[in-house]
C-alpha positions, 0 to 999 in steps of 0.5 A: 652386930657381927657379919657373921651373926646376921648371916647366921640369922638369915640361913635360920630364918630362911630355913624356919620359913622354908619349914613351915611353908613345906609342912603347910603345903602337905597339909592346913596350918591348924592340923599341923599346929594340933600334931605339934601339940598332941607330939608334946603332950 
C-alpha cells in the first residue's frame, strides 16, 4: 500500500470520527442516526 493512500486513509478516519464525536456531542447518537434517516427518506 502506498504511503500515501494510508495518510489518505488516516486524515479520512480522523475526520469521520472527529464528525461523530461532534454531532454526538451536541446531541445522543439515536437522535442523530433518526435526523439521518428521516433526511433520506
Amino acid at each position: 500500500m502506498p504511503a500515501w493512500l494510508e495518510v489518505l486513509l488516516n486524515l479520512s478516519g480522523f475526520a469521520g470520527f472527529v464528525a461523530l464525536a461532534t454531532c454526538g456531542a451536541s446531541s445522543g447518537d439515536a437522535s442523530a442516526a433518526d435526523r439521518v434517516h428521516t433526511d433520506e427518506r
